[in-house]
PyMOL Python script that loads the backbone (N, CA, C, O; Angstrom):
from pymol import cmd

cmd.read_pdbstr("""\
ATOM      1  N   UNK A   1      20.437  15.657  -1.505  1.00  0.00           N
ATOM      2  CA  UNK A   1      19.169  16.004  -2.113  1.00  0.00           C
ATOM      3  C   UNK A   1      18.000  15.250  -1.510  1.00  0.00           C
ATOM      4  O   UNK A   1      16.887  15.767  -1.414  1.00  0.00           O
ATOM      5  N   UNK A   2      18.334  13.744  -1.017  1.00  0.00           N
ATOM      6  CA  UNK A   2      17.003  13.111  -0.231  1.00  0.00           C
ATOM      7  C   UNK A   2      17.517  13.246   0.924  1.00  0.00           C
ATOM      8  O   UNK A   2      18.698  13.585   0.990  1.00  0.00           O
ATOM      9  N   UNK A   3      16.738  13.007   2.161  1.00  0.00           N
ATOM     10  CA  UNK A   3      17.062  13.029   3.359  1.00  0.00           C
ATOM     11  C   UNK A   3      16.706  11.821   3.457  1.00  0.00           C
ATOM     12  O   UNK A   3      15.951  11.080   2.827  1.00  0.00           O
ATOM     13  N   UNK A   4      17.700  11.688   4.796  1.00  0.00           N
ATOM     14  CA  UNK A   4      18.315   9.876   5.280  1.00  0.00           C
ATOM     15  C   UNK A   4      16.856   9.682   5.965  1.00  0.00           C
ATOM     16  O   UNK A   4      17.184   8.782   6.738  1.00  0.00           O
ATOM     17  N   UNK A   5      15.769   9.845   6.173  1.00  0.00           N
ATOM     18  CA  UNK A   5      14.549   9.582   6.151  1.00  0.00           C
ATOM     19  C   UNK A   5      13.897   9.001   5.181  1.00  0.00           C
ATOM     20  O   UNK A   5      13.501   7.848   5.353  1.00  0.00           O
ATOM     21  N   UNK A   6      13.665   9.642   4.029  1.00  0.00           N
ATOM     22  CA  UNK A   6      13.514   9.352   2.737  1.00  0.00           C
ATOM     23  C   UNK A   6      14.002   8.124   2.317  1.00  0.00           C
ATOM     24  O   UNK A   6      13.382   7.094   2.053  1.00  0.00           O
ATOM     25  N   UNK A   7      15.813   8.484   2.272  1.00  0.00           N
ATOM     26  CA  UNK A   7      16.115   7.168   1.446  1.00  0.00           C
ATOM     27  C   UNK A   7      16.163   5.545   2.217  1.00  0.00           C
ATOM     28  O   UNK A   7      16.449   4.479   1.672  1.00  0.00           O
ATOM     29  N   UNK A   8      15.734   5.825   3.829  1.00  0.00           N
ATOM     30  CA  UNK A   8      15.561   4.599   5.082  1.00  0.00           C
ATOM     31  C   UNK A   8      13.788   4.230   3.881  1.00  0.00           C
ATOM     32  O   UNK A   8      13.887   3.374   3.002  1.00  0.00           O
ATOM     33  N   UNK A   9      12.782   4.784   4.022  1.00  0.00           N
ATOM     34  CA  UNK A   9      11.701   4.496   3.191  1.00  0.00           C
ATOM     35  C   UNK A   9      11.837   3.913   2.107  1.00  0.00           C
ATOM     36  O   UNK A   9      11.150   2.907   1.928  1.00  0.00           O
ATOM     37  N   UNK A  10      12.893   4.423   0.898  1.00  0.00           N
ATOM     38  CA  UNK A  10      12.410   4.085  -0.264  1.00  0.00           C
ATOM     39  C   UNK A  10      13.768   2.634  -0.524  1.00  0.00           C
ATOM     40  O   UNK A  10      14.141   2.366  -1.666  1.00  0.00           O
ATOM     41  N   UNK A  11      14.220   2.019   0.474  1.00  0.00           N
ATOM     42  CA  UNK A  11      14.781   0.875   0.765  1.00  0.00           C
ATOM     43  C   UNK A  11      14.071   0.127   2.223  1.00  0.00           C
ATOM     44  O   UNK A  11      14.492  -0.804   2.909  1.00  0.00           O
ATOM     45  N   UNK A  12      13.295   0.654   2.301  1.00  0.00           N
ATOM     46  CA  UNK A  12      12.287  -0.972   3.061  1.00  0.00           C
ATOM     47  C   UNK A  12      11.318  -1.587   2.064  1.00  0.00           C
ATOM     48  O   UNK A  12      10.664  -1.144   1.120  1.00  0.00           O
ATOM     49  N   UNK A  13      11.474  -2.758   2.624  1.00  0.00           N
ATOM     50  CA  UNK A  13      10.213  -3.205   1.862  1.00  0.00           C
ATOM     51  C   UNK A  13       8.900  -2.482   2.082  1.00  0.00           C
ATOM     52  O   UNK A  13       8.600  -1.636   2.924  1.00  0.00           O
ATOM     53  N   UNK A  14       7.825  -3.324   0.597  1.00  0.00           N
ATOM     54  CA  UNK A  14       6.773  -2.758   1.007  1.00  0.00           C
ATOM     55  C   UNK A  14       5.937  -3.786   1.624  1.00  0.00           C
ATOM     56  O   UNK A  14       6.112  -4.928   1.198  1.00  0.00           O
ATOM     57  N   UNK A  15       5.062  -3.615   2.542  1.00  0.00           N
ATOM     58  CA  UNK A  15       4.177  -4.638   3.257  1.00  0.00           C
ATOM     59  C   UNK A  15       3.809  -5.993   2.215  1.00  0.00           C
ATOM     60  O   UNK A  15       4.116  -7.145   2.522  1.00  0.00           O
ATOM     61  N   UNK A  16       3.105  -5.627   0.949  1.00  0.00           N
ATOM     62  CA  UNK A  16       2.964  -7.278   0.361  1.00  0.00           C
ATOM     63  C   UNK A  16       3.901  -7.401  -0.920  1.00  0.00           C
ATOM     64  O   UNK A  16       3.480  -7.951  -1.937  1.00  0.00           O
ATOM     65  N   UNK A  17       5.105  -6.906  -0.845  1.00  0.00           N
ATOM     66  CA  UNK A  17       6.213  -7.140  -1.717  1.00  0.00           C
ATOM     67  C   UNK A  17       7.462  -6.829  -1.304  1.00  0.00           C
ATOM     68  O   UNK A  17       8.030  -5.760  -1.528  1.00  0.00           O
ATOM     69  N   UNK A  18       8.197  -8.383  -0.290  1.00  0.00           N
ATOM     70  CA  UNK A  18       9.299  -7.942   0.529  1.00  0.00           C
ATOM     71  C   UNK A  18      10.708  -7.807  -0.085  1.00  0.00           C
ATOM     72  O   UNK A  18      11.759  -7.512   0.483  1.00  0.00           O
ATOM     73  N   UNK A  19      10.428  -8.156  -1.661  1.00  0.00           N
ATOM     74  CA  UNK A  19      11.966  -7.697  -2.342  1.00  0.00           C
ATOM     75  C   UNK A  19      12.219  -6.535  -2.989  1.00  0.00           C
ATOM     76  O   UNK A  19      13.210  -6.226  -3.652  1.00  0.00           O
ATOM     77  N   UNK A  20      10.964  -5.742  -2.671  1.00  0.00           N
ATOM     78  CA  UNK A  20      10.454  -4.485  -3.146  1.00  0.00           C
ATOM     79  C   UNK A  20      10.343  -3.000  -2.579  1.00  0.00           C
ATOM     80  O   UNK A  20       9.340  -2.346  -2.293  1.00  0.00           O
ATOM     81  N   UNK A  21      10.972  -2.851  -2.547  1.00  0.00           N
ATOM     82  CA  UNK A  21      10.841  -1.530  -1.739  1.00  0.00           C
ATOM     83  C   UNK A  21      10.130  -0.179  -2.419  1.00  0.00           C
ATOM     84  O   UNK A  21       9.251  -0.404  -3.250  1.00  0.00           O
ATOM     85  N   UNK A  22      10.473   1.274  -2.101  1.00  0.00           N
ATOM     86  CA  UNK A  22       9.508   2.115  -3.118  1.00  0.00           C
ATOM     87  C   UNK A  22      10.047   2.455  -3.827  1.00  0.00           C
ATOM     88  O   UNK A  22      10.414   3.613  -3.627  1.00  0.00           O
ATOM     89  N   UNK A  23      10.404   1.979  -4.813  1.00  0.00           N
ATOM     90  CA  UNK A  23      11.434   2.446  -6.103  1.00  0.00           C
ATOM     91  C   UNK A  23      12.427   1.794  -6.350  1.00  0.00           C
ATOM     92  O   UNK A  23      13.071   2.181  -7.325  1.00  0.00           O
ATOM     93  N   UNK A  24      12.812   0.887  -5.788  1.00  0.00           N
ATOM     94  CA  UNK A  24      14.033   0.172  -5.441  1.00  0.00           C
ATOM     95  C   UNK A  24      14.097  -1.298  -5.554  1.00  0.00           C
ATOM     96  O   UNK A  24      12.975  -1.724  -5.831  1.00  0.00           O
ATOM     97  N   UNK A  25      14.678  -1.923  -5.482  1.00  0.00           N
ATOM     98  CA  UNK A  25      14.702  -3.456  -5.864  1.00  0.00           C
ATOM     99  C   UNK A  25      15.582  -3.819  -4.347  1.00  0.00           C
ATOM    100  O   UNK A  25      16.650  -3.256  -4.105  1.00  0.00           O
ATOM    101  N   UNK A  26      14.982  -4.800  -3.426  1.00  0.00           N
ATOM    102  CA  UNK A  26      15.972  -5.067  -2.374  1.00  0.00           C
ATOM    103  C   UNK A  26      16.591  -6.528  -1.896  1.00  0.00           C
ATOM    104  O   UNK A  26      15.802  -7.470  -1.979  1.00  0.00           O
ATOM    105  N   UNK A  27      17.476  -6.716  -1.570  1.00  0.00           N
ATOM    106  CA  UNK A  27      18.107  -8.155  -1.474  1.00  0.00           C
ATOM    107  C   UNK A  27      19.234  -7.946  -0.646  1.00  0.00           C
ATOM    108  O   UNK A  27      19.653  -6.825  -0.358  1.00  0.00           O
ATOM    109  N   UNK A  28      19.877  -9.325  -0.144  1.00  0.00           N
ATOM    110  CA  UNK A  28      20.835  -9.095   0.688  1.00  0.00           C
ATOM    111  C   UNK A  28      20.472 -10.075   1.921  1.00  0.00           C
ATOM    112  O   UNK A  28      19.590 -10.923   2.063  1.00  0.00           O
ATOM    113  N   UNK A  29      21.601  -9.571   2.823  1.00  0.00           N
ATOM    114  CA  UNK A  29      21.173  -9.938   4.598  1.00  0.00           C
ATOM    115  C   UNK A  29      21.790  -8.697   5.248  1.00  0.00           C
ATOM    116  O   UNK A  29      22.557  -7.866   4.761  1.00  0.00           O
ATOM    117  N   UNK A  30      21.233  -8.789   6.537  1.00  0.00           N
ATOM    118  CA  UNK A  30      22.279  -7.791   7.312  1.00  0.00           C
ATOM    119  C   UNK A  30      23.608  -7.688   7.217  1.00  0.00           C
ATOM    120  O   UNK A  30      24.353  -8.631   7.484  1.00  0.00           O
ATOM    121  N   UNK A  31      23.987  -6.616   6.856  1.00  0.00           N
ATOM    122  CA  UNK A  31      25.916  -6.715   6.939  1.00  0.00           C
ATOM    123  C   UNK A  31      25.984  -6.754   5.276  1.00  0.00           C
ATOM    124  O   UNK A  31      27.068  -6.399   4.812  1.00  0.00           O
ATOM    125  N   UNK A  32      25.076  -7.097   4.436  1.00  0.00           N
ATOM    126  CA  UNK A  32      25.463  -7.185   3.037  1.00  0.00           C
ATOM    127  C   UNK A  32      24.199  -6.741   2.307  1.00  0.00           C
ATOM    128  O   UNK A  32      23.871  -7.309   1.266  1.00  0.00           O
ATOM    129  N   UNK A  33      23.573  -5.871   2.756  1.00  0.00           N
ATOM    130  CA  UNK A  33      22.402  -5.183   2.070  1.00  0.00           C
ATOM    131  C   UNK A  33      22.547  -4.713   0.361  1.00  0.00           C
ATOM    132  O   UNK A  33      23.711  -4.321   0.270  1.00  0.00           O
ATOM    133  N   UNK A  34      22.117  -4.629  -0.529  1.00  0.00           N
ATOM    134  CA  UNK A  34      21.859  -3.881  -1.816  1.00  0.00           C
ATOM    135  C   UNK A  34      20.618  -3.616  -2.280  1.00  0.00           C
ATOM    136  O   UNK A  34      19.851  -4.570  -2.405  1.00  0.00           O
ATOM    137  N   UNK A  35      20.239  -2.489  -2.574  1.00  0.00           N
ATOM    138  CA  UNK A  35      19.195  -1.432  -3.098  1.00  0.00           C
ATOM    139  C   UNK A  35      19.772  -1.517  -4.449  1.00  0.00           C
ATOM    140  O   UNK A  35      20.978  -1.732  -4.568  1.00  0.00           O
ATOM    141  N   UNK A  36      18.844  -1.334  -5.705  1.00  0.00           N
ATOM    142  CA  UNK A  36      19.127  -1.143  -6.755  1.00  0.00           C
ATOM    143  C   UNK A  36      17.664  -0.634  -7.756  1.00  0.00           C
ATOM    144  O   UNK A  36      16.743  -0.181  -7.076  1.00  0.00           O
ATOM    145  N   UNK A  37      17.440  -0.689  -9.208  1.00  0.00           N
ATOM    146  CA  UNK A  37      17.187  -0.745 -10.330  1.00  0.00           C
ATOM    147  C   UNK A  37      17.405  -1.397 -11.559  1.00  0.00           C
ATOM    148  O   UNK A  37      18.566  -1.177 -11.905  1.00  0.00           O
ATOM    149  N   UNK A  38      16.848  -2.052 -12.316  1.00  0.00           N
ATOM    150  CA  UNK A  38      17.217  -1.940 -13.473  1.00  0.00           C
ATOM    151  C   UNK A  38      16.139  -1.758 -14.288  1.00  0.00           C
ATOM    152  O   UNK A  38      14.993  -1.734 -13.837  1.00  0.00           O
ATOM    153  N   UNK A  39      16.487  -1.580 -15.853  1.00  0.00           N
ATOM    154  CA  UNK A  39      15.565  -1.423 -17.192  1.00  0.00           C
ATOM    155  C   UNK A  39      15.888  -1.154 -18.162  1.00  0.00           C
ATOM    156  O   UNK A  39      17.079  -1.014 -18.439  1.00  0.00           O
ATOM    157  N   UNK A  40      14.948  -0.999 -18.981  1.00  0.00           N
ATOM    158  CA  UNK A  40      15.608  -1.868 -20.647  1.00  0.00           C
ATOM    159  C   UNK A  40      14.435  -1.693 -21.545  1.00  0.00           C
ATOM    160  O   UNK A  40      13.350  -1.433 -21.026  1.00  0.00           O
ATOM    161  N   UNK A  41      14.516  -1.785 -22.601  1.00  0.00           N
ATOM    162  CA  UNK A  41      14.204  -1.420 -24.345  1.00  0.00           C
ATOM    163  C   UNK A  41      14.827  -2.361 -25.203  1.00  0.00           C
ATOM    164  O   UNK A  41      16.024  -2.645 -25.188  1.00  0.00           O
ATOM    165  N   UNK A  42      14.074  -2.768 -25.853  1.00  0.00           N
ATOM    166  CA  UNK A  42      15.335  -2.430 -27.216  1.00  0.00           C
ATOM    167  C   UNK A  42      16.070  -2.377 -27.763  1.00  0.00           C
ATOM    168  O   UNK A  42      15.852  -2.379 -28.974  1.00  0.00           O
ATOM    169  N   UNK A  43      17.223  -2.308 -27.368  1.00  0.00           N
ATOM    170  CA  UNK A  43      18.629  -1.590 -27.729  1.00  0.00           C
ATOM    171  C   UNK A  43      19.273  -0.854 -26.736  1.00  0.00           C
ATOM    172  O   UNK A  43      20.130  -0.038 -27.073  1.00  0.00           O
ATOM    173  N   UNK A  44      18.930  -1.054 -25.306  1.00  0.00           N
ATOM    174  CA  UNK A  44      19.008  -0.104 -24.262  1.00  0.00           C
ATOM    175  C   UNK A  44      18.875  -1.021 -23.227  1.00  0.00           C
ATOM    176  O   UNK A  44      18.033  -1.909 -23.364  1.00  0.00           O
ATOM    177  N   UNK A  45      19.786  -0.955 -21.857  1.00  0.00           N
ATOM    178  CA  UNK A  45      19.891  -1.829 -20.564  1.00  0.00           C
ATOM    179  C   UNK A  45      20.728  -0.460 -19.674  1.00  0.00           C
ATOM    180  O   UNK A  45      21.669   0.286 -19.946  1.00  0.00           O
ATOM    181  N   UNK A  46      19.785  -0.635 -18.478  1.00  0.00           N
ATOM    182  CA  UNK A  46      20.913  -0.107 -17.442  1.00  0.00           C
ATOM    183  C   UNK A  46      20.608  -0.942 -16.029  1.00  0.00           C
ATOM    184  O   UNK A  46      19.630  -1.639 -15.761  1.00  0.00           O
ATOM    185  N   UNK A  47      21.573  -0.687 -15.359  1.00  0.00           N
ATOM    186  CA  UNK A  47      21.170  -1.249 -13.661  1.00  0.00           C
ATOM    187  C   UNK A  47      21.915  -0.262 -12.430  1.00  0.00           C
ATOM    188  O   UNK A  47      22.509   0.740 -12.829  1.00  0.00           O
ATOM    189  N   UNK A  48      21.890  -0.471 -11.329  1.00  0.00           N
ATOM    190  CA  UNK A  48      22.364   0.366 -10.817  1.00  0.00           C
ATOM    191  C   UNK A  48      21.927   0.178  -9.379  1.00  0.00           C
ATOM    192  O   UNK A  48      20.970   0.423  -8.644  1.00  0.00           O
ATOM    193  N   UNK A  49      23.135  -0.389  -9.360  1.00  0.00           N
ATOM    194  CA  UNK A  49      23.138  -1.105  -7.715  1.00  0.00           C
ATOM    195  C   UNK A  49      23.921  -0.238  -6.506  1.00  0.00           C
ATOM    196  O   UNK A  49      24.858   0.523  -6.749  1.00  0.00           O
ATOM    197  N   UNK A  50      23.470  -0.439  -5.389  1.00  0.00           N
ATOM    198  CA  UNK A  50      23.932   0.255  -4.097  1.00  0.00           C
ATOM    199  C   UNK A  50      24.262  -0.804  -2.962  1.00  0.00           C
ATOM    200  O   UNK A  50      23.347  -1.317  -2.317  1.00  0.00           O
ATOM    201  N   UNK A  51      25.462  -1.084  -2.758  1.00  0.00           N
ATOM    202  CA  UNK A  51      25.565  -1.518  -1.961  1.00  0.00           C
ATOM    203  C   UNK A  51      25.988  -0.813  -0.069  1.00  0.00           C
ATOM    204  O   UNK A  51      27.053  -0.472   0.445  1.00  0.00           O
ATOM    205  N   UNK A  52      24.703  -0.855   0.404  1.00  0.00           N
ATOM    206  CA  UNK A  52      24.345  -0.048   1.177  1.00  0.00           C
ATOM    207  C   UNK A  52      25.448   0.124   2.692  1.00  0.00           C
ATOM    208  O   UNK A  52      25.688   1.207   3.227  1.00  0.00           O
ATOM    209  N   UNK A  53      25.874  -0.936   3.057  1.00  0.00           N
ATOM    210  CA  UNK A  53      26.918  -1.251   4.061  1.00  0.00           C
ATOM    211  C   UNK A  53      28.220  -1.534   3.907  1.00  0.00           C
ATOM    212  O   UNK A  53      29.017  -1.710   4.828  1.00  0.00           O
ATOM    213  N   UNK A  54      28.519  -1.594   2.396  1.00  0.00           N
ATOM    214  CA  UNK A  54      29.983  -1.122   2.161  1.00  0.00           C
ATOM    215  C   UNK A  54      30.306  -0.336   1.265  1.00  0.00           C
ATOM    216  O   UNK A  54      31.218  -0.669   0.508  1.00  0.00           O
ATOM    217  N   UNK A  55      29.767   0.696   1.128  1.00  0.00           N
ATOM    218  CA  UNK A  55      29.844   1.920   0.263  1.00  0.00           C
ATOM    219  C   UNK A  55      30.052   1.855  -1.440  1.00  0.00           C
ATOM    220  O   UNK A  55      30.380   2.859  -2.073  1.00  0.00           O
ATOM    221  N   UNK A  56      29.857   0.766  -1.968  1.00  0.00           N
ATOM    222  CA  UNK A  56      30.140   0.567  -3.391  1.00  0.00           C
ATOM    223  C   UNK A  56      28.810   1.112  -4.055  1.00  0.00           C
ATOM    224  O   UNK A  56      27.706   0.874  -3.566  1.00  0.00           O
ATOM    225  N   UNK A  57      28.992   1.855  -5.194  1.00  0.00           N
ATOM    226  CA  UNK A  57      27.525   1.801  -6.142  1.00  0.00           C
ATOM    227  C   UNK A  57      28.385   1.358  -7.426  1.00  0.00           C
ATOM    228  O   UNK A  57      29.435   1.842  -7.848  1.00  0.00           O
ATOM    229  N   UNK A  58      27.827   0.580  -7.784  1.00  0.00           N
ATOM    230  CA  UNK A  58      27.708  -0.278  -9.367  1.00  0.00           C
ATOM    231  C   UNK A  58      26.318   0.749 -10.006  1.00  0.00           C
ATOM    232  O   UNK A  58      25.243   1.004  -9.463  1.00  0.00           O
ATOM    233  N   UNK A  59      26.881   1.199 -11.408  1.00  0.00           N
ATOM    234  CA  UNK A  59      25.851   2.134 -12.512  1.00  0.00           C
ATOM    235  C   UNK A  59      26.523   1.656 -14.002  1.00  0.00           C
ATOM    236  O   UNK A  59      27.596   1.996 -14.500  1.00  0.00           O
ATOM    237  N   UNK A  60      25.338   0.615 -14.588  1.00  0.00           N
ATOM    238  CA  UNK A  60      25.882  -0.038 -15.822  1.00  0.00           C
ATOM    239  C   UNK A  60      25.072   0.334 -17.054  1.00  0.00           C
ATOM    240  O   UNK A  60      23.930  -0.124 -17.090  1.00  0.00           O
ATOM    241  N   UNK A  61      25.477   1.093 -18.072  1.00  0.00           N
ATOM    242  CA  UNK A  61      24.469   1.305 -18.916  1.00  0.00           C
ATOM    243  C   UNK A  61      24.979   0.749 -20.429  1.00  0.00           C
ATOM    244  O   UNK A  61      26.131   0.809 -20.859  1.00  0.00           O
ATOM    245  N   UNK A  62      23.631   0.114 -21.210  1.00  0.00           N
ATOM    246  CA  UNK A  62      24.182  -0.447 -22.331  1.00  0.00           C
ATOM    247  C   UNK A  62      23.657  -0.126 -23.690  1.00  0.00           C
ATOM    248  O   UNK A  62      22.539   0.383 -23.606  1.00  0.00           O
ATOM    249  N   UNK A  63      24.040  -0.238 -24.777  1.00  0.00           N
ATOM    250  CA  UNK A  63      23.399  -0.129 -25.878  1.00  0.00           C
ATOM    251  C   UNK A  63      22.751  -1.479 -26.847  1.00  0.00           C
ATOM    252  O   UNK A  63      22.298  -1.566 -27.988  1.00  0.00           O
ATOM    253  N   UNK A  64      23.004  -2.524 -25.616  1.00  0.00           N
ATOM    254  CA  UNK A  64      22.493  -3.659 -26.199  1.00  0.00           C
ATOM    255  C   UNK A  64      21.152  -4.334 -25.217  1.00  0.00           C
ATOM    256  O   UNK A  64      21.147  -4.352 -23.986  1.00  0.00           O
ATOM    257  N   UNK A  65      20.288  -4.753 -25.927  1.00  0.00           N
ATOM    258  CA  UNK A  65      19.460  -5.293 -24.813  1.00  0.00           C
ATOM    259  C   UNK A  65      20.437  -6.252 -23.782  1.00  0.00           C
ATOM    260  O   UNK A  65      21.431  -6.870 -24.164  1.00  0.00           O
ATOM    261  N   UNK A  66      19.953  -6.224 -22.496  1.00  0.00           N
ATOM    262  CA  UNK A  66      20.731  -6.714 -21.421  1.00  0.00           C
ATOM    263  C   UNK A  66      21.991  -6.975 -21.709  1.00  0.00           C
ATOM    264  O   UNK A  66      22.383  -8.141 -21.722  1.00  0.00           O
ATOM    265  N   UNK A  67      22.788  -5.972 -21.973  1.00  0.00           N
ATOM    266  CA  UNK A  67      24.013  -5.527 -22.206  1.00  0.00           C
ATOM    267  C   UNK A  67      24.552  -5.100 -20.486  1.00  0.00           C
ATOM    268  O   UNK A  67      25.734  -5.325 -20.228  1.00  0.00           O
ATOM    269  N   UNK A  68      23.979  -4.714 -19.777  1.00  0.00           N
ATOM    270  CA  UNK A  68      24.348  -4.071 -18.508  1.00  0.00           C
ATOM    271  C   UNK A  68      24.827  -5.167 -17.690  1.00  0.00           C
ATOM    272  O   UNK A  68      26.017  -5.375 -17.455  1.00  0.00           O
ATOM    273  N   UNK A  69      23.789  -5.906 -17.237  1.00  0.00           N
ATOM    274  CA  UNK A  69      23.688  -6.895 -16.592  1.00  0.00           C
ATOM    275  C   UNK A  69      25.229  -8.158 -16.208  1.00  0.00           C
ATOM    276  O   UNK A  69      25.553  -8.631 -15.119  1.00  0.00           O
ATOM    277  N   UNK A  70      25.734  -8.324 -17.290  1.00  0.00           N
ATOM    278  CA  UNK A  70      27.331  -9.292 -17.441  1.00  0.00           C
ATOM    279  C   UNK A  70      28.322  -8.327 -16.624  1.00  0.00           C
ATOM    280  O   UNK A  70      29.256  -8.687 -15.908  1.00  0.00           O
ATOM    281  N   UNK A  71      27.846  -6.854 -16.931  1.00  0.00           N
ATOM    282  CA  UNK A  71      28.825  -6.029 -16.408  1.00  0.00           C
ATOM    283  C   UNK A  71      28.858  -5.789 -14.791  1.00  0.00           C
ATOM    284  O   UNK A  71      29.875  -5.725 -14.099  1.00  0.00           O
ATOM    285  N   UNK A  72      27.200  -5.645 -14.257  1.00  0.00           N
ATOM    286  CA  UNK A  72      27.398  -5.601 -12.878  1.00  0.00           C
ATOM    287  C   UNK A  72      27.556  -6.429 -12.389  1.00  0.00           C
ATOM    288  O   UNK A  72      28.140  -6.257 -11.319  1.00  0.00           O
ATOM    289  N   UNK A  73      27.166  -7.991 -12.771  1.00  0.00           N
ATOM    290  CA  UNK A  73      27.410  -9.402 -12.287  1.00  0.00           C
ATOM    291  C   UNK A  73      28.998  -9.312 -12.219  1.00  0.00           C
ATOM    292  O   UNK A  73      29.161  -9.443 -11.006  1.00  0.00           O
ATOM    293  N   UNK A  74      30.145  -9.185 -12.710  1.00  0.00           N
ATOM    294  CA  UNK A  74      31.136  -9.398 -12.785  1.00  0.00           C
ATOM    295  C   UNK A  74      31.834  -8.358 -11.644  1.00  0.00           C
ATOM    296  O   UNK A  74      32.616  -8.745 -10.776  1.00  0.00           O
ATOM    297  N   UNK A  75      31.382  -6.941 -11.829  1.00  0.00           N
ATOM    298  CA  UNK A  75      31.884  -5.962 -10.628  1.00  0.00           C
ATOM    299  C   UNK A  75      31.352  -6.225  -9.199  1.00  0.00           C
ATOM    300  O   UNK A  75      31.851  -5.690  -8.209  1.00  0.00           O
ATOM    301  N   UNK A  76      30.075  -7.275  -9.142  1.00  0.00           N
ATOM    302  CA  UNK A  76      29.691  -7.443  -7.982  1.00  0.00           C
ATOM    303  C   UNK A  76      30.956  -8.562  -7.204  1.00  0.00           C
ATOM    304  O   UNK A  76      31.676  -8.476  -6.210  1.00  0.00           O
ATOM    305  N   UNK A  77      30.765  -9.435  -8.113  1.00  0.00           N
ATOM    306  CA  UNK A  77      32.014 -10.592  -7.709  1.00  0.00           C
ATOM    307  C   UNK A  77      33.084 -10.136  -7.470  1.00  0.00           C
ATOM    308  O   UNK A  77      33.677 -11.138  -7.070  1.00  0.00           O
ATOM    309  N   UNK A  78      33.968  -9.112  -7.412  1.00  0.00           N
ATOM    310  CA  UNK A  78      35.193  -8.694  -7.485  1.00  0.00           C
ATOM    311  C   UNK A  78      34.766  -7.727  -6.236  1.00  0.00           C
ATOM    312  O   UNK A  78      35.589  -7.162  -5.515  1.00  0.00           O
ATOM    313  N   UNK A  79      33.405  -7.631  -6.101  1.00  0.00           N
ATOM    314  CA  UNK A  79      33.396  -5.916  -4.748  1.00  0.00           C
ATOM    315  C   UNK A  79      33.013  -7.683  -3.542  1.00  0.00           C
ATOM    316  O   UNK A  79      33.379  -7.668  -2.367  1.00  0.00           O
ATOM    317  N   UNK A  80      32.472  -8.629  -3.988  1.00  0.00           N
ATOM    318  CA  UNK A  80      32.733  -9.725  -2.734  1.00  0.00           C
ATOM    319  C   UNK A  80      34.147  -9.942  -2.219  1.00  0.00           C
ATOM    320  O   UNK A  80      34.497  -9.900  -1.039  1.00  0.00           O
ATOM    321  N   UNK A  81      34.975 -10.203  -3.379  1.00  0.00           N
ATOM    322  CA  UNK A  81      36.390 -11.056  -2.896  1.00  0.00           C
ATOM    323  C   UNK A  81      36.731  -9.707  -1.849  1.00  0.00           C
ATOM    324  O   UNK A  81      37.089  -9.981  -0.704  1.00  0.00           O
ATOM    325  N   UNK A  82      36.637  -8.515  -2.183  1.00  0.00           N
ATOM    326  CA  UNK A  82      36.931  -7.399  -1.012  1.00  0.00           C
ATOM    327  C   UNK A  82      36.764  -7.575   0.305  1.00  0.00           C
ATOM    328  O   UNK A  82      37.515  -7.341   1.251  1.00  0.00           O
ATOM    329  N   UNK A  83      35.345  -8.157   0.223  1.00  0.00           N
ATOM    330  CA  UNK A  83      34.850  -7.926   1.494  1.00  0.00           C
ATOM    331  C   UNK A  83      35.253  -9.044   2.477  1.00  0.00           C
ATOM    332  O   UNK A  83      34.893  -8.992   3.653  1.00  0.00           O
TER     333      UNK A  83
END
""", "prot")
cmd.dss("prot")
cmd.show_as("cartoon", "prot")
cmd.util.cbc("prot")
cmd.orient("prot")
């Protein structure tokens, strides 16, 4: 649905916000890149991470405020020991 144009854009940074990309949240190094999101309410948490160079996506949604968050922290650690 996006073209690999598109989604190269909306994972660079932006010129005066380099953990920021256009829509996206960015971090990493070469060889271990992740693109993501998160947000929250209320009673409501999600996140939703991409890990761009070894094919994993982490998608955590909660019904508790930052309810998500314990969950992708923990699947991230377990998609490291992989790598």
């Amino acid at each position: 649905l996006v073209s690999e144009k598109s989604r190269e854009r909306m994972w660079s940074p932006k010129p005066k916000s380099p953990d920021y990309g256009y829509g996206f949240g960015l971090r990493g190094t070469p060889g271990n890149r992740t693109v993501g999101h998160t947000g929250g309410f209320p009673g409501i948490n999600s996140a939703l991470e991409i890990h761009l160079d070894t094919g994993f996506t982490v998608a955590a949604m909660s019904n508790y405020d930052r309810g998500a968050m314990p969950i992708v922290d923990k699947i991230n650690e377990l998609i490291r020991r992989l790598e």
